[in-house]
C-alpha positions, 0 to 999 in steps of 0.5 A, spaced: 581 560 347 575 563 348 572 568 342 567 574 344 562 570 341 564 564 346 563 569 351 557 573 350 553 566 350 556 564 357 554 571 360 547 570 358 546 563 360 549 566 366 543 572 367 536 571 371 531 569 366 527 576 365 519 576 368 513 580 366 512 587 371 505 583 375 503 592 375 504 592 367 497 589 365 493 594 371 497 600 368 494 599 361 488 598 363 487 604 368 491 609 362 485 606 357 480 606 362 481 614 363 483 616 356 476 612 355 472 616 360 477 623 358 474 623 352 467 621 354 466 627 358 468 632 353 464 629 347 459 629 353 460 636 355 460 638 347 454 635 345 449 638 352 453 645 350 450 644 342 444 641 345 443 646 349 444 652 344 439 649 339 434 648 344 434 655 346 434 657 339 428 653 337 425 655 344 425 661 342 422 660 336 416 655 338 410 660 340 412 662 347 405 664 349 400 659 352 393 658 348 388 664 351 383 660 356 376 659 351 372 665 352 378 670 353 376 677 351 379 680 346 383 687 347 389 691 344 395 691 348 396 696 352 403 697 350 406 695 342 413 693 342 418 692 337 418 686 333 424 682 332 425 679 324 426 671 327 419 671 330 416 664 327 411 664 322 404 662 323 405 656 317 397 658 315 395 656 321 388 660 324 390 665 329 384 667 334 383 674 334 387 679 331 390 686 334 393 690 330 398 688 324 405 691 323 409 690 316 417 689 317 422 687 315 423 679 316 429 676 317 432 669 313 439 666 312 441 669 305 438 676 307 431 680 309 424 680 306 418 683 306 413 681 312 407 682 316 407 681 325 401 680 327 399 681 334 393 677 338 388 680 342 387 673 346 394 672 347 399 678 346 404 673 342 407 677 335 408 672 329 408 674 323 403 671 318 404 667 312 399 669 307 398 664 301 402 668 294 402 675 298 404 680 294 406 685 299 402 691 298 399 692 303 395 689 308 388 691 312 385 687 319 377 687 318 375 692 325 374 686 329 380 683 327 378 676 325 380 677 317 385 680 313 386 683 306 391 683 302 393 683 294 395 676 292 401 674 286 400 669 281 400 669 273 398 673 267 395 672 260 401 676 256 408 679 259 407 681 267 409 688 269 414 689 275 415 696 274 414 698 281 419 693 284 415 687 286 418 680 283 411 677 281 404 681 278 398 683 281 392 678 280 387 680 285 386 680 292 384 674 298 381 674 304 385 670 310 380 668 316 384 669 322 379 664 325 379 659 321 385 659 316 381 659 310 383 664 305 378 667 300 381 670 293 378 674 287 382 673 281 382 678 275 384 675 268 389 680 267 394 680 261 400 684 265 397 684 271 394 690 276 396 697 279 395 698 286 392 706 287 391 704 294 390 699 300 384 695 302 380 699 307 374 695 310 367 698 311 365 693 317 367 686 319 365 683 311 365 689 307 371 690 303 372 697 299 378 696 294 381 699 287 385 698 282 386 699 275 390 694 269 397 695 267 398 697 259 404 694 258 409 688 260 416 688 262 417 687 255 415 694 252 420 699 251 421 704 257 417 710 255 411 706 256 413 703 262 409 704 269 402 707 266 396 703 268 388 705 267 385 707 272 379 702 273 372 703 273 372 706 281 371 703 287 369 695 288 366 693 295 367 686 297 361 682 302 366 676 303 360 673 308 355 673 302 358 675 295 362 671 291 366 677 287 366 685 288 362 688 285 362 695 282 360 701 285 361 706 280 366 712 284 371 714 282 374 716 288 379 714 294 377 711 300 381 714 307 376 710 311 372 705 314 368 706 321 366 700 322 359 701 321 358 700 313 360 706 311 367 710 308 369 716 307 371 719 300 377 725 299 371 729 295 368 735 296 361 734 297 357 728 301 364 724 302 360 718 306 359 712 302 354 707 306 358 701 301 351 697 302 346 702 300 350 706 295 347 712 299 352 718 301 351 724 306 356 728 309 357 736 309 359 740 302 365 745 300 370 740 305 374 736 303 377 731 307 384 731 303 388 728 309 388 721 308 390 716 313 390 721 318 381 722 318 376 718 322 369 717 320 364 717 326 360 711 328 354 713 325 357 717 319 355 724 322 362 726 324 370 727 321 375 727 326 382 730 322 389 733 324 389 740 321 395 739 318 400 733 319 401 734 325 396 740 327 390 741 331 385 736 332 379 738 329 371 736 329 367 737 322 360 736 322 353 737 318 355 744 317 361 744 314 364 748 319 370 743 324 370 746 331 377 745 335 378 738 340 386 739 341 390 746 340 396 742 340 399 739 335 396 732 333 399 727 328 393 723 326 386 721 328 385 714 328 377 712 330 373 712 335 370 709 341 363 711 341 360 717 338 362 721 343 370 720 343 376 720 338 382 717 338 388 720 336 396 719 335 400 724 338 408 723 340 414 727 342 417 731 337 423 732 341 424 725 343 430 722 339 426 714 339 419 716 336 415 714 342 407 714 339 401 715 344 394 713 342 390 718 346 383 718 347 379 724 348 371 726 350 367 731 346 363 733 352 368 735 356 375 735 353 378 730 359 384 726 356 387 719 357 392 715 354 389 708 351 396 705 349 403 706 349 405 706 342 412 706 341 414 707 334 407 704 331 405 708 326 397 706 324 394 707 318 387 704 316 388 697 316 393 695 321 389 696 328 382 693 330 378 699 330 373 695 334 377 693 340 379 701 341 373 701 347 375 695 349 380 697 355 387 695 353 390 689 357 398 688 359 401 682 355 408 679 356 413 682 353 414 678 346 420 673 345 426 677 341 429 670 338 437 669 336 440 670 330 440 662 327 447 664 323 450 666 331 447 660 333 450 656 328 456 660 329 456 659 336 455 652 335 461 650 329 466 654 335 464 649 341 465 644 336 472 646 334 474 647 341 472 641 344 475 637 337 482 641 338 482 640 346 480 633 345 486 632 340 491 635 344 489 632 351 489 625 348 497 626 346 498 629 352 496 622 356 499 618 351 506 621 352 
């Protein structure tokens, strides 16, 4: 009698030997092959996208002008644009001739800080200047737009003073070269560091008109004593072609502005241009020119172009004293001349929502007008525009560059990452199953 066990084994003798599916092997190899290639191209797709928004990133961030042609006239461009706060730096290096300088905010990863655009007259690119210990009090572009002047930072012989808001103190002032990259600096032996009354204004392309007096205290001194400085001993101007340090002048006075020619004009009441290199004053008596920025001395110092008011009536002052009236309407600041015989001014739309500023010019023989450039929401003041460039006609320069935000790109990045990852998961288990 037969058991189940008996029986089981005689069935199996009794079955067909199993063989291998011949198609098996090829299956295998094909579901390999295509998980292999699946994953290839998205890994391929992945990079080129990441690639592809870093490249644009760094293109936009790399100078996006061509170097001007050897020769190129310099020029101010015949509209000023918004500049981004990514525009890339100069890292020091010489720029050629500038136009005119813009100070704005300027954008990093952790936040804003203080910054100055400058523009090329060569070329039209904006960039923003990377100043050795820039103190970020102000800057001024020599009239023919190859130097710029600032205040410099640095250390003391006793507690710093930082009551006006700035991290480090004021030491001195340094003249960057915008042809060569060279800086230029006088620094003062200060215990708490220097005030800063006003901007550094320049008389001619290598004279430099500045003041400043030395703080009293440190940060360490109590509160009552706070903010006080001297008030130095009056102007200093600076031969940076020739002397190794300003020399002192012996005025106390401010200076509104330079013409270019050697000389400034002082906010006092009697003889109020200076000739910086011969000491020598002149001008008319019983006017003083008290509007600050918004003055412009003629080439040869006989003449004061200045709103009535800010904004007013345009007006001319000469030898008499008496100022005679260029425009009935309302101006907001004369910025310079082209030559003795016509003003530049600032004038805008005051019903305008965005401000929109104009640089007009206007002849004193005729009183025929023109626009010179379109402004947008440039503001000058004395320093920031190559006064020497404004009888030059403007040229039309590119549009600059407006790169992205590198936090977006990196976002944009990180998520096509994550993407492609998740999507690459799920489709591998899918083919396995």
């Amino acid at each position: 009698m037969s058991t189940l066990h008996d029986r089981l084994v005689d069935l199996a003798s009794d079955a067909p030997a199993a063989t291998p599916d011949p198609r098996l092997w090829d299956r295998a190899a094909r579901f390999h092959r295509r998980r292999r290639a699946g994953t290839a191209a998205l890994v391929a797709v992945a990079v080129l996208a990441v690639v592809s928004l870093v490249g644009i990133d760094t293109w936009q961030r790399s100078p996006g002008v061509d170097p001007a042609a050897p020769g190129t006239a310099p020029a101010l461009p015949a509209r000023i644009w918004e500049p981004s706060g990514w525009l890339p730096g100069n890292d020091g290096q010489p720029t050629g001739p500038l136009a005119l300088l813009r100070e704005t905010e300027r954008n990093g990863w952790l936040g804003s800080e203080d910054g100055v655009v400058a523009v090329s007259a060569t070329t039209g690119e904006y960039l923003f200047l990377d100043l050795p210990d820039d103190a970020h009090r102000g800057h001024a572009l020599s009239p023919d737009g190859s130097k710029v002047a600032y205040w410099i930072t640095g250390e003391t012989t006793g507690s710093p003073q930082t009551s006006d808001g700035q991290d480090l103190p004021v030491v001195g002032i340094a003249v960057w070269d915008a042809e060569s990259g060279e800086v230029r600096r006088h620094e003062v032996e200060t215990e708490h560091g220097l005030g800063i009354a006003a901007d550094p204004v320049w008389a001619d392309a290598t004279a430099l008109v500045a003041t400043w007096g030395e703080y009293r205290v440190g940060d360490d001194a109590p509160a009552r004593f706070q903010g006080g400085f001297y008030s130095g001993e009056g102007l200093r101007v600076w031969d940076v072609a020739a002397d190794d340090a300003p020399r002192l002048l012996g005025l106390d006075a401010e200076v509104d502005a330079g013409n270019g020619s050697g000389q400034v004009l002082l906010t006092v009441d009697d003889r109020p241009v200076l000739d910086v290199r011969t000491g020598r004053r002149s001008g008319p008596s019983g006017r003083r020119t008290d509007y600050g920025w918004v003055s412009a001395l003629s080439p040869d110092g006989s003449a004061i172009a200045f709103p009535r008011s800010n904004p007013g009536p345009l007006l001319l002052l000469r030898g008499d004293g008496r100022p005679d009236v260029l425009i009935e309407e309302d101006v907001e600041e004369a910025v310079g001349w082209t030559d003795g015989e016509t003003v530049v001014f600032a004038t805008s739309d005051p019903e305008a929502v965005d401000r929109d500023t104009r640089l007009e010019v206007v002849s004193l023989a005729t009183g025929e007008r023109r626009v010179l450039v379109q402004a947008g929401s440039f503001q000058h003041v004395p320093g920031n525009l190559a006064t020497d460039l404004l009888a030059v006609e403007p040229r039309d320069f590119p549009e600059p560059d407006r790169p992205w935000d590198p936090r977006v790109v990196a976002a944009l990045v990180g998520f096509v990452t994550l993407v492609a990852g998740a999507w690459l998961l799920g489709w591998r288990r899918r083919v396995e199953a």
